[in-house]
C-alpha positions in Angstrom: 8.1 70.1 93.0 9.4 67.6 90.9 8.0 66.5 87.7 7.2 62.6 87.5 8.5 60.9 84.4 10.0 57.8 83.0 13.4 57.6 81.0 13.1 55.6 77.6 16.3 54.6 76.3 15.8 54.0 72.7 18.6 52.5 70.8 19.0 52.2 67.0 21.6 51.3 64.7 22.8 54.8 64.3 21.2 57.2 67.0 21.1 56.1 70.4 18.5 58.6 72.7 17.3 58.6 75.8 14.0 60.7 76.4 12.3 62.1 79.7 8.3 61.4 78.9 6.1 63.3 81.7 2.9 62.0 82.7 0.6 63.4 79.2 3.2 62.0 77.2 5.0 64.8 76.2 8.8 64.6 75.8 10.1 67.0 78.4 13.9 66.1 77.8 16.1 64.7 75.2 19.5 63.5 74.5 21.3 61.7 71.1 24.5 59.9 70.9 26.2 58.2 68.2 29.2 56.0 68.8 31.9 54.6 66.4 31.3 50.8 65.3 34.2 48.5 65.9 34.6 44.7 65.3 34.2 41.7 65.8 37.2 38.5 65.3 36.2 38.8 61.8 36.6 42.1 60.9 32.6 42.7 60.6 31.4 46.1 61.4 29.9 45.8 65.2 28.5 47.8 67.7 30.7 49.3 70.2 29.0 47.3 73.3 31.4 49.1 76.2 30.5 52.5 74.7 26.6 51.8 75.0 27.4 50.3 78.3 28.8 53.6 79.6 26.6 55.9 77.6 23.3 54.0 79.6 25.2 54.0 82.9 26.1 57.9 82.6 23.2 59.1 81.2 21.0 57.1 83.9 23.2 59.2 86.6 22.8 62.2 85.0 18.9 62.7 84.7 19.1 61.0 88.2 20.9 64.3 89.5 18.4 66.4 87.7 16.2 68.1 90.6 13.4 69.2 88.4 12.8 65.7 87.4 11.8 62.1 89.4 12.1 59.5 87.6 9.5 56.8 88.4 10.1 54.0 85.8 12.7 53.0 83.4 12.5 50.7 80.4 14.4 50.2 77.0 13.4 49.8 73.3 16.3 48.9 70.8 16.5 47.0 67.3 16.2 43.7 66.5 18.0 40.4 66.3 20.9 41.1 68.3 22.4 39.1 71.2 24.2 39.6 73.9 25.9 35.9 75.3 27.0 36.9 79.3 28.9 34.8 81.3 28.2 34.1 84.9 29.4 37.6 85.9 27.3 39.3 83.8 30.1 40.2 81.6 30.1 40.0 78.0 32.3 37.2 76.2 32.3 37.9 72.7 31.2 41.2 70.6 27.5 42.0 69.3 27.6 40.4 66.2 26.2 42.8 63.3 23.0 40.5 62.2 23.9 41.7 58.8 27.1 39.0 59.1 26.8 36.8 56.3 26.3 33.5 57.8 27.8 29.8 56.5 26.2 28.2 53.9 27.2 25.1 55.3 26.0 25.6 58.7 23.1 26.8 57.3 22.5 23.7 55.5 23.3 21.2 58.4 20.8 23.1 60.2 18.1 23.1 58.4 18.9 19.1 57.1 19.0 18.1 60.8 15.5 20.1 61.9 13.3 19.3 59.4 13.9 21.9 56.1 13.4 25.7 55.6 9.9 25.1 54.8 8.9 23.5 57.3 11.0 25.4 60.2 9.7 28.9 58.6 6.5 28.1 58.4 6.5 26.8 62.6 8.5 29.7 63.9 6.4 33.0 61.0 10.3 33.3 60.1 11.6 33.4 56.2 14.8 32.5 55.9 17.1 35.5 56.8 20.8 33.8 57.8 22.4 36.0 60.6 18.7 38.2 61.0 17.3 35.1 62.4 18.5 35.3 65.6 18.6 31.9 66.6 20.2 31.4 63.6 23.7 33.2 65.7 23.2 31.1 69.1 23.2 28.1 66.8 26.5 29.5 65.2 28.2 30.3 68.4 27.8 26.8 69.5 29.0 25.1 67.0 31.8 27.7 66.0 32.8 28.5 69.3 31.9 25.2 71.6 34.6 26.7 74.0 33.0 30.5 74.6 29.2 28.9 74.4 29.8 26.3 77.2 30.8 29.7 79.2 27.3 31.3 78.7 25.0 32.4 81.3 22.5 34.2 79.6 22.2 34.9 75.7 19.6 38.0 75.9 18.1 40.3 73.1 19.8 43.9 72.9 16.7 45.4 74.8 16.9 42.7 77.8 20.6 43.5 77.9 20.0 47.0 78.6 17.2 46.6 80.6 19.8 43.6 82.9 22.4 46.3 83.2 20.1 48.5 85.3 18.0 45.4 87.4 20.9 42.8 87.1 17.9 40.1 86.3 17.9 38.4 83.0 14.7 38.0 81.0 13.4 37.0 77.8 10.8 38.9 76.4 8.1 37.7 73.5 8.7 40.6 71.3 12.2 40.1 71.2 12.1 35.9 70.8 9.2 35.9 68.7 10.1 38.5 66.1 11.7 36.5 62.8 14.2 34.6 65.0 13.4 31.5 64.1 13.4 30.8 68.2 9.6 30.2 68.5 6.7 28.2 67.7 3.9 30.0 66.9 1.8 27.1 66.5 2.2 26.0 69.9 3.1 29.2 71.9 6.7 27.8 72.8 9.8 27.5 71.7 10.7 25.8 69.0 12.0 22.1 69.7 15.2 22.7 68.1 15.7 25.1 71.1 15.3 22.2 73.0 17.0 20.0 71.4 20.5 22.0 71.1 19.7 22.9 75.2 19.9 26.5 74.3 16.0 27.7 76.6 17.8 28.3 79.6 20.5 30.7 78.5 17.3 33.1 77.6 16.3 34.1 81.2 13.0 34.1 82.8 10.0 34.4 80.1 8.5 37.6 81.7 5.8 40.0 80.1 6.9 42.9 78.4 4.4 45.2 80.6 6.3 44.2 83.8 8.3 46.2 85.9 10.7 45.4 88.9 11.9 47.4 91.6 15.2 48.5 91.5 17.6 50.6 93.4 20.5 52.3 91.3 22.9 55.5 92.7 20.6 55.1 95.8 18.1 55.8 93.9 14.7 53.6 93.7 12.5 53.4 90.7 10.7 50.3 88.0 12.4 48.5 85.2 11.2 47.2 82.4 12.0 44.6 80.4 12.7 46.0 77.3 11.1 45.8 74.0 11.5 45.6 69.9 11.8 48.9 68.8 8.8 47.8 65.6 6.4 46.2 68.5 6.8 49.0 70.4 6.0 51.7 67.7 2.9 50.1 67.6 1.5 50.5 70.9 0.3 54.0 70.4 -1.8 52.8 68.0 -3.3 49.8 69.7 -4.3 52.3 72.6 -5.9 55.1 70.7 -7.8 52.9 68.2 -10.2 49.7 69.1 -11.7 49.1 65.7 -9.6 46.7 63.4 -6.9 48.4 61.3 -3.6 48.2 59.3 -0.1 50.7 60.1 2.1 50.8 57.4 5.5 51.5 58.6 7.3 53.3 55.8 10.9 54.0 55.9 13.4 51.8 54.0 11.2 48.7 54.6 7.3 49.4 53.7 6.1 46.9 56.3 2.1 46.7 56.7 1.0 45.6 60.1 -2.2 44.2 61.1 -2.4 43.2 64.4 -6.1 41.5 64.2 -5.2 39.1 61.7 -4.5 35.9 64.0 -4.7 33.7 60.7 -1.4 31.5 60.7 1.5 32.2 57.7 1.1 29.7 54.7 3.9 28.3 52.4 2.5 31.1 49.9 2.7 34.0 51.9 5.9 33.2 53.5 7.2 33.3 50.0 6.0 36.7 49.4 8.4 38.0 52.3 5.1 37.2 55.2 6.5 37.3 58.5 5.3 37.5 61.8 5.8 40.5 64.8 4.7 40.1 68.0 2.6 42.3 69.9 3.7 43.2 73.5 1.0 41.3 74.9 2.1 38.1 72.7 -0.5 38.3 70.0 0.9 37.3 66.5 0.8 40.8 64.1 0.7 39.2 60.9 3.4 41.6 57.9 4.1 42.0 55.3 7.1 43.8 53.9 8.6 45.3 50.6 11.8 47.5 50.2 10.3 50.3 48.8 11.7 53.1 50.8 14.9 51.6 49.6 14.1 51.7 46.1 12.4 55.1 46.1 15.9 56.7 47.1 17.6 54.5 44.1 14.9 55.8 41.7 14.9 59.2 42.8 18.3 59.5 42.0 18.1 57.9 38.6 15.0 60.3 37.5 17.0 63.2 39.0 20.3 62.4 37.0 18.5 62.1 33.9 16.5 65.3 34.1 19.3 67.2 35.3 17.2 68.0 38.8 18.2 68.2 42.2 16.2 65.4 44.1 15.6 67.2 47.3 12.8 69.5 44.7 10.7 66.1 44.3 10.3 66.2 48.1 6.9 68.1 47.9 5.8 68.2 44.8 2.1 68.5 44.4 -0.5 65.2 43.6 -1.3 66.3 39.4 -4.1 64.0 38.9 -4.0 64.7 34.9 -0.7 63.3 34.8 -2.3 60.1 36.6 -4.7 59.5 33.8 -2.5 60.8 30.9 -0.3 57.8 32.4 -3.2 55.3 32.5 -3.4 56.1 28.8 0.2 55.7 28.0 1.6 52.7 29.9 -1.5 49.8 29.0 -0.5 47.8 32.2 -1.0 50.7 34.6 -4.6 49.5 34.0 -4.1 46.8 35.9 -3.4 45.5 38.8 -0.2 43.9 40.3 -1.1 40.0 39.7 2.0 38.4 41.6 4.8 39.0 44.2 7.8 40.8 43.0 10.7 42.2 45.6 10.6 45.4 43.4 8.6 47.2 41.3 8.3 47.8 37.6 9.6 51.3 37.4 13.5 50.3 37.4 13.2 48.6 34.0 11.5 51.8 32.8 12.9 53.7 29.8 13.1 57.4 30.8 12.9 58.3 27.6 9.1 57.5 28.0 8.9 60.5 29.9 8.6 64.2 29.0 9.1 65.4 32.3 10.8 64.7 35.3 7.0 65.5 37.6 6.0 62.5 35.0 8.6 60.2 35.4 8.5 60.5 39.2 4.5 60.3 39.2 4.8 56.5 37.1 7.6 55.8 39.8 5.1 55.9 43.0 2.5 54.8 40.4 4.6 51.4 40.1 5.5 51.4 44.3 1.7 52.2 45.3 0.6 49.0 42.9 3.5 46.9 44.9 2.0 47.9 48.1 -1.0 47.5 47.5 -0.2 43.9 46.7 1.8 43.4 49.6 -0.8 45.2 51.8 -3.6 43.0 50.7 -1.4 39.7 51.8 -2.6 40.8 55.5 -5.5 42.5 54.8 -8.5 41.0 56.1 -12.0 41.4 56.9 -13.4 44.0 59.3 -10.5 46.2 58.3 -11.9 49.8 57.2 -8.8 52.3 58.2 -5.1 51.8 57.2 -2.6 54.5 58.6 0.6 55.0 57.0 3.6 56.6 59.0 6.9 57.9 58.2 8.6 59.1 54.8 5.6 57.9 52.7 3.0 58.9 54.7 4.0 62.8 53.8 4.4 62.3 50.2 1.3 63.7 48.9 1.2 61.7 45.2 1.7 58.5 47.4 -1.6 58.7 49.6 -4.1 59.6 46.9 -3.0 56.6 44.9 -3.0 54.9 48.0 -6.2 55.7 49.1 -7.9 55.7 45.3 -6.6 52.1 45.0 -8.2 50.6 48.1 -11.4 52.6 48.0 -13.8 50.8 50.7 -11.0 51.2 53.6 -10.2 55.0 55.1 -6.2 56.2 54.6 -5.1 58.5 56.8 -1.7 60.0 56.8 -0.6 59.3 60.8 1.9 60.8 63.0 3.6 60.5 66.7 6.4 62.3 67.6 8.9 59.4 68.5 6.3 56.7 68.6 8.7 54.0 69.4 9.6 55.8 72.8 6.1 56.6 73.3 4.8 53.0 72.7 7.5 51.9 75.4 6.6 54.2 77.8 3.3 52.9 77.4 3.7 49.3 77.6 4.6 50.0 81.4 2.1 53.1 82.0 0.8 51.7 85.1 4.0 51.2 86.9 5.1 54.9 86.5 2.1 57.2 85.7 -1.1 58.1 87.9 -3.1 59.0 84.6 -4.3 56.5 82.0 -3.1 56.8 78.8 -4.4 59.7 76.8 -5.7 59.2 73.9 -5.2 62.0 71.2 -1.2 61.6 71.2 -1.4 61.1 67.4 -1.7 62.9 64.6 -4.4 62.1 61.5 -4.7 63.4 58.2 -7.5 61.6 55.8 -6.7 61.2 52.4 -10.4 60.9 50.1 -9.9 58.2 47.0 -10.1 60.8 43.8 -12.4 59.4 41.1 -11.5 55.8 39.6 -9.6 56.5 36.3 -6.6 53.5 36.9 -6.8 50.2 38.8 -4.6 48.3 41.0 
């Protein structure tokens, strides 16, 4: 007999994977594939959009064939910010534009002059200012660059609406897609943005359809659901939102730190905008109020530098043990480690630190998630609000034991748990569809807690 399960394809910059899910949510098949960028007219770095093309198309056929599998649904998860502008053929007409493309100052300017200033515009749409990463930001380019290739567009989707169009042939916008830092949508009145309007761009985005829809679809004979598609950070949410009911905050820790609370409906001020605020949008089309800092990012620079200068290898830093001594011999040293961060900064303190301070490298590279913890725990407490009591942090951090006691000592009336699912972004999109593909509901232990207790106060943040 067949096993029942849905195909996630979940696409990111450099891996590209589909997974077979079964019906308890554990991953019962698995495949990677990494393509070769190419470019675009420019020269930029892009991705290679026939190869992903292909890879979903022969992949699909391939589990299809699989007799010990039947696959009931289908859906997609990929990153942000990327469009794909279809003509009315449903072929392609330019490349997918890296949204790390540095974007015209001048276009940029005219923009922003003609609908009302950054301010203004990034405060409507929960959006800073992030040239090519605001998505609209590249429709608005490709019309006025290329008038020619824009008047032949049929469709300008988000990457995961692309894929999911390739399989169901429909084409459909989907909220966590538009309303994720695009610029694209008005927050304060659940619509787009009137510039959308104005420049005549809504229609090329598909149907608005909700991203825990499915359609019916019939591919190599074979009949099964679709999804729409979702951001890969919305959907590594979902497993959250499904286990836990009471009021918390993820921290997503990889190169970005980016702290998510998705019961904070309070709208983004001029100030918190500032202090790199944005919106997400949960798959139900909630705001999620972030916050972000580059602190993965940093870690690695830092690493490096305390490494070099203590003659160690920087993979040995990897587990070394919490030394709380060194914590308050520390306090004592360095007099502002006895306060807290009092204002946004995109970095922390410890790159203007004199090794020489330090008699040890386990010292050095204590101050150094010293200095990050106190950043976060800025940045965390921009969406912070009441009713919160647990924060979960997942990824690198959350496995670096020096990180979570100072996390959890420095916000001492909320619980900080350590928090793991195996490939939570496939998970969460399985998820968002778990009706149209699985006769159970959705269990609820598929992720993994580790409580951290605050140590006694000797330090403050």
């Amino acid at each position: 007999m067949p096993k029942p399960v849905i195909a996630i394809f979940d696409v990111g910059k450099t891996n590209k994977k589909l997974f077979l899910i079964d019906e308890n949510y554990q991953i019962v098949f698995e495949r990677s594939a990494r393509f070769v960028e190419t470019v675009d007219e420019d020269g930029e770095p892009c991705e290679n959009l026939e190869s992903l093309k292909s890879s979903v198309y022969d992949s699909l056929n391939q589990v299809l064939q699989m007799k010990e599998f039947d696959i009931k649904a289908v859906n997609f998860s990929t990153y942000g910010a990327s469009f794909v502008y279809l003509d009315e053929n449903g072929e392609p007409l330019t490349p997918l534009y890296n949204y790390l493309k540095e974007y015209p100052e001048n276009l940029k300017k005219e923009f922003y002059a003609k609908y009302g200033g950054e301010e203004q515009i990034s405060l409507e749409t929960a959006s800073p200012i992030l040239g090519s990463l605001n998505s609209g930001m590249q429709i608005y380019r490709l019309k006025h660059e290329q008038p020619d290739i824009f008047a032949k567009v049929k469709w300008a989707l988000h990457l995961p609406q692309y894929l999911s169009f390739l399989i169901s042939g429909k084409a459909v916008a989907d909220i966590t897609s538009i309303g994720c830092h695009t610029q694209l949508w008005d927050f304060n009145k659940s619509a787009y943005h009137q510039w959308v309007n104005a420049e005549q761009i809504e229609e090329k985005f598909g149907v608005f359809t909700p991203a825990d829809s499915t359609a019916k679809t019939s591919f190599e004979g074979v009949s099964f659901n679709v999804g729409v598609g979702l951001h890969d950070s919305s959907a590594a949410l979902i497993p959250y939102l499904a286990n836990f009911n009471t009021p918390f905050v993820l921290i997503s820790t990889g190169t970005w730190c980016i702290s998510l609370n998705p019961f904070n409906q309070n709208p983004l001020s001029r100030e918190e905008l500032k202090q790199d605020c944005l919106c997400y949008m949960h798959f139900q089309g909630k705001p999620i109020k972030a916050s972000r800092i580059f602190a993965g990012y940093e870690h690695e620079v830092q690493l490096k530098r305390i490494a070099e200068h203590f003659n160690r290898a920087a993979y040995l830093f990897k587990h070394l043990k919490f030394n709380p001594g060194l914590i308050l011999k520390l306090a004592n040293k360095i007099p502002e480690n006895q306060h807290p961060q009092d204002e946004f900064s995109a970095t922390s303190s410890f790159g203007n630190r004199d090794l020489n301070l330090f008699q040890t490298a386990e010292e050095a590279y204590h101050q150094l998630i010293f200095d990050l913890v106190k950043q976060q725990i800025y940045s965390l407490k921009l969406v912070l609000n009441e009713g919160v009591r647990r924060v979960f942090v997942d990824g690198g951090f959350g496995k670096n034991a020096i990180y979570m006691h100072l996390l959890a000592t420095s916000i001492p009336d909320v619980e900080v748990y350590a928090s793991s699912v195996s490939q939570a972004t496939a998970i969460g999109t399985a998820l968002a569809i778990n009706d149209a593909w699985n006769s159970n509901p959705a269990p609820t232990d598929m992720i993994n807690l580790k409580y951290y207790s605050a140590i006694e106060r000797t330090v403050n943040f």
